[in-house]
C-alpha positions in Angstrom: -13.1 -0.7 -19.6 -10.2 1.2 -21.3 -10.9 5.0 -22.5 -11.5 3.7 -26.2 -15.0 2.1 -24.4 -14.1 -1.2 -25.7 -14.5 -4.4 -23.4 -12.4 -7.4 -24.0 -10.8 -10.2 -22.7 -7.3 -8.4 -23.6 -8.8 -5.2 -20.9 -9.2 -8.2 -18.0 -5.6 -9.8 -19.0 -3.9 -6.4 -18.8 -5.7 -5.9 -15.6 -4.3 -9.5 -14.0 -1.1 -8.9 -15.1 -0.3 -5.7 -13.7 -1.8 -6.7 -10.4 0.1 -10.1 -10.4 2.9 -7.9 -11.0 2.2 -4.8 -8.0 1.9 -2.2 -11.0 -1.9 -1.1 -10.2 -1.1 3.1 -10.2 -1.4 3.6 -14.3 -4.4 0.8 -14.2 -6.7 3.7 -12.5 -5.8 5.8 -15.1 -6.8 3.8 -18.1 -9.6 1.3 -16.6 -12.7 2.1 -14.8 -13.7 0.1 -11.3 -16.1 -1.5 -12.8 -16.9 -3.7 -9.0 -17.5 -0.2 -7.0 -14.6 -1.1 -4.5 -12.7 2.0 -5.5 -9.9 0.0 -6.1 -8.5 -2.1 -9.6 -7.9 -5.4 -8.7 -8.2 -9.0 -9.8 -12.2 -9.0 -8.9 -12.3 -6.3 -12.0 -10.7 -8.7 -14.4 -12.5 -11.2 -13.7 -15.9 -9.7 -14.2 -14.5 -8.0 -17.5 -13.5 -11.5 -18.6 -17.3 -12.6 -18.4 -18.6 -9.6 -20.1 -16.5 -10.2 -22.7 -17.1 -7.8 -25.1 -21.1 -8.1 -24.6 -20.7 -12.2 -25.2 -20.1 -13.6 -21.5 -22.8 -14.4 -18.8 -22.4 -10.7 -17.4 -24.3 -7.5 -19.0 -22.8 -4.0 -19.5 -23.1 -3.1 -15.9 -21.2 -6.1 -15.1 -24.1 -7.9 -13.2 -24.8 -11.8 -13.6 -27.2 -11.9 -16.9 -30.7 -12.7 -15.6 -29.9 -11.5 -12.1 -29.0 -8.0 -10.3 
């Protein structure tokens, strides 16, 4: 999630790419860990992809909807 508290698809594309491309140091800045693993890493984008904004099959705290 970026500091404007906004979560879309762009936040999990930004997120791949500057992993794909080794730049994670300003992504800790601007993005919260949203698996716990202290880390930002591909496994972030991916469950900011399916929150999607609210509309994917994960809820706000980034758990599977209908499950923990």
């Amino acid at each position: 999630m970026t500091t404007t508290g906004d979560v879309t698809n762009d936040d999990a594309a930004t997120i791949a790419q500057s992993v794909a491309a080794g730049d994670e140091a300003e992504l800790n800045q601007l993005y919260g860990d949203v698996t716990g693993d202290d880390e930002i890493n591909a496994a972030d984008a991916m469950f900011i992809a399916q929150y999607d904004g609210g509309d994917g099959p994960r809820d706000e705290g980034y758990n599977l909807n209908g499950g923990s």
